[in-house]
BABA-654903 format. One record per residue (C-alpha): x, y, z. Coordinates in pm, whole numbers, padded with zeros to 5 digits, always signed. Each point is the difference from the previous one (the first is absolute). Layout:
N
XYZ;...
***
This chain:
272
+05166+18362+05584;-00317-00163-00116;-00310+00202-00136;-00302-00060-00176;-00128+00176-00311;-00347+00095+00060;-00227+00232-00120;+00064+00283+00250;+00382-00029-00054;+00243-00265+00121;-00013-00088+00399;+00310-00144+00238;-00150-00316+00161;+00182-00309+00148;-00089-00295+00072;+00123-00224+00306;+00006-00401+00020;-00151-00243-00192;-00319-00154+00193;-00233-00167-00215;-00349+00131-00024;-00098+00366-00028;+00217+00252+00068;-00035+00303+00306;-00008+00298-00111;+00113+00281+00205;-00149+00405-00029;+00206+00243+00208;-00157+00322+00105;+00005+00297-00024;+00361+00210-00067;+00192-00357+00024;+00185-00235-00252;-00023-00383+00006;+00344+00022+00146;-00186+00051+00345;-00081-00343-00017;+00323-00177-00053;+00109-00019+00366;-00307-00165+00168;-00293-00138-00210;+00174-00135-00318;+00307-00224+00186;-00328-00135+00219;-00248+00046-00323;+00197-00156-00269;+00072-00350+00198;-00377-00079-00030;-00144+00213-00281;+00216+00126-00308;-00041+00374+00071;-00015+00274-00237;+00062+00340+00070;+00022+00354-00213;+00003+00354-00014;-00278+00225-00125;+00019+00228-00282;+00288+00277+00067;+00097-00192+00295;+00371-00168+00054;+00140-00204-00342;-00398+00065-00143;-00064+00225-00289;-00134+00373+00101;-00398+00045-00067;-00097+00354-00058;-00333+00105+00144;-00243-00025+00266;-00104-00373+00060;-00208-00184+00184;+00009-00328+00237;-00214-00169-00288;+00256+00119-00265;+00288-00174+00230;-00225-00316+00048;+00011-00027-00427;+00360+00069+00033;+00051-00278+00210;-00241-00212-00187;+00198+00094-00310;+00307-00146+00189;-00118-00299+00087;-00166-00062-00412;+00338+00067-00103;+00162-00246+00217;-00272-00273-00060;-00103-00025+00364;-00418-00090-00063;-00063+00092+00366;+00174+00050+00321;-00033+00049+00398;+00007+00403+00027;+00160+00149+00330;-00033+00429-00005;+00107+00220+00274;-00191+00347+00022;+00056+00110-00373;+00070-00322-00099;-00269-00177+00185;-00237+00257-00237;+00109-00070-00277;-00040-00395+00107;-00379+00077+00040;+00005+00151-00301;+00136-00306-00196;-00247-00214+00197;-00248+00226-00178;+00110+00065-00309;+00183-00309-00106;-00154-00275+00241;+00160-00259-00178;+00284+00111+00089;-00020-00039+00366;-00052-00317+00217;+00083+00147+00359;+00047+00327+00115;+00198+00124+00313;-00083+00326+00047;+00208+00231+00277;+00007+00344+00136;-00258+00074-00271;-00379+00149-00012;-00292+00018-00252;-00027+00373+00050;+00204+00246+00143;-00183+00158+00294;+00052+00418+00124;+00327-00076+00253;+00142-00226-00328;-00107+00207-00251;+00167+00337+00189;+00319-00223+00040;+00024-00111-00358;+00015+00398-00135;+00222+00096+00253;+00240-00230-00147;-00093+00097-00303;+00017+00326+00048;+00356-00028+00184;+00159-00188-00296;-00128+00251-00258;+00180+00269+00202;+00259-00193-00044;+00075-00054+00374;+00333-00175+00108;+00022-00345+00005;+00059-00020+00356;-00298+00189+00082;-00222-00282-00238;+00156-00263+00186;-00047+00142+00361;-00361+00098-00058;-00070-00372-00159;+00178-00159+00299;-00259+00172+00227;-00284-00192-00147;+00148-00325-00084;+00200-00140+00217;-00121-00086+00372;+00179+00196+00311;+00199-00261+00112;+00178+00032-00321;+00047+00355-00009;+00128-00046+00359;+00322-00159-00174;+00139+00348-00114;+00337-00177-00164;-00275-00239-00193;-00143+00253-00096;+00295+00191-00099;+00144-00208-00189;-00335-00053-00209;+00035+00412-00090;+00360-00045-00088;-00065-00304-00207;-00283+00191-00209;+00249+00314+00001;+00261-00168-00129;-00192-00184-00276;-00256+00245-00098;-00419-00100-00014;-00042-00228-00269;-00254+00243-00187;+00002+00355-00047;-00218+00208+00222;-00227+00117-00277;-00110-00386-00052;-00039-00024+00412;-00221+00269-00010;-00252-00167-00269;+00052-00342+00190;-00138+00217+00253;-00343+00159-00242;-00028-00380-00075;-00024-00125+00336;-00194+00328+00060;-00277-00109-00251;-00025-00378+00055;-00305-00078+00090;-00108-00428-00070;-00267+00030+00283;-00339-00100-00168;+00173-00206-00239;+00198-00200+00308;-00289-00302-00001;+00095-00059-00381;+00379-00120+00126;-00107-00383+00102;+00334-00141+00019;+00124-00109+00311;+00163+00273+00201;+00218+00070+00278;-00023+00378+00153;+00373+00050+00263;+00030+00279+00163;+00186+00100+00318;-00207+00090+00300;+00232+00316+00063;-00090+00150-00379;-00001+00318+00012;+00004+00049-00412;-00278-00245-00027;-00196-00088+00329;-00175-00289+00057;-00331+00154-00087;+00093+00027-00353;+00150-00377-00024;-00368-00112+00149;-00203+00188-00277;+00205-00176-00258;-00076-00308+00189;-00370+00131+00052;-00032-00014-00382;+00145-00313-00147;-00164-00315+00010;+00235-00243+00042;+00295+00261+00203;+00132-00053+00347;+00198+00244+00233;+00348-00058+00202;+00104+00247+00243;+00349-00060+00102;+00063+00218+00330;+00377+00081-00022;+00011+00200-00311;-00144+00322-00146;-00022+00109-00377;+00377-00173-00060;-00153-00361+00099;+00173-00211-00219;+00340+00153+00121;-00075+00069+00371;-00164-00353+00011;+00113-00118-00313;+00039-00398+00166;-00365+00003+00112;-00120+00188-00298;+00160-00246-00225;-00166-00311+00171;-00293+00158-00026;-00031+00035-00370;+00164-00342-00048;-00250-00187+00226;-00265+00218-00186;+00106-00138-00402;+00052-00316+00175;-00340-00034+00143;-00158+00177-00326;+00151-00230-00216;-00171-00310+00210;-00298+00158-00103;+00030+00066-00371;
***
């Protein structure tokens, strides 16, 4: 398995076809490994873009991190990652965690970045998001049963339609149940206190890079109100709203959600 030695420890990435150009780089969220990606955006991703993907700290093949940390400290993580691998810049796609720690790396490392997709994310937590995020927390330092996590996180990400397919959704439990999370529930609770404290707001005009903003019009995890205020404070950032999918987009739509980012770098890269 291939990691990198960086400062924080050594991190599980891969990296899928051989594109020319600079490479996409791809942030899961929150209480996910990059496996999650392997079965719809890299086969699609990797034919156009080579496509890296990684765990976090403590997450899957990745070294543990002890400590509270914060979407900033991931963001030098990742940048560490990328000096390690001698990648000078890259197009930056985050979902919710991962799309804060992208802003983050827009801010803190800007030379890093060229284009950033950012999905299911926000600048700032507001009260309903805020109440959710402890709640989890709060569920995984009690140490609640898997099954329970993955119920309660199925409520607010995936759209109804979804949940209507019980035996889909089944077999998603089992799957996660037979394999175990791919972090222990002490790290998912400070993924939580780090989504809990992100807060790039006022500093959002400062990310000038081109930027796309997905989300699914049934969000429930991260309405369309908080996608526009991103939007709202980035010069150069647009908004899609794709209507079939909720907080799971890029697997409930993952065909449409996938043209969408491609036709995005495409058009960017007209520009640059």
């Amino acid at each position: 398995m291939p990691h990198a030695e960086t400062e924080g420890g050594r991190l599980y990435y891969e990296v899928h076809g051989d594109a020319e150009g600079p490479p996409l780089v791809l942030a899961m969220g929150i209480g996910g490994s990059c496996r999650g990606w392997l079965p719809v955006q890299v086969p699609e991703f990797s034919q156009h873009r080579r496509t890296l993907i990684f765990d976090y700290p403590g997450v899957g093949g990745s070294d543990p991190q002890e400590g509270d940390f914060s979407t900033a400290d991931l963001a030098d993580v990742v940048d560490g990652l990328l000096a390690t691998l001698e990648i000078p810049s890259a197009d930056v796609l985050g979902v919710f965690m991962g799309g804060m720690v992208a802003q983050e790396l827009a801010l803190r490392h800007p030379e890093r970045v060229r284009r950033l997709v950012l999905v299911g994310t926000y600048a700032r937590p507001d009260a309903k998001r805020r109440m959710l995020l402890t709640q989890w927390r709060d569920l995984a330092r009690i140490d609640a049963p898997l099954e329970v996590m993955i119920r309660d996180r199925l409520l607010w990400t995936a759209q109804d339609e979804t949940i209507e397919q019980t035996d889909l959704i089944e077999a998603m439990i089992d799957f996660f149940k037979r394999d175990g999370a791919p972090l222990t529930a002490d790290l998912f609770a400070r993924q939580c206190e780090a989504c809990l404290r992100h807060d790039s707001e006022s500093r959002l005009p400062q990310i000038r890079q081109p930027t796309l903003v997905v989300c699914g019009r049934n969000d429930l995890l991260t309405p369309p109100s908080l996608h526009q205020r991103l939007v709202d404070g980035m010069p150069n950032a647009r908004r899609v709203t794709i209507a079939s999918g909720a907080h799971l987009v890029m697997v409930e739509s993952g065909e449409t959600f996938n043209r969408s980012v491609l036709q995005f770098l495409a058009s960017a890269d007209d520009n640059l």
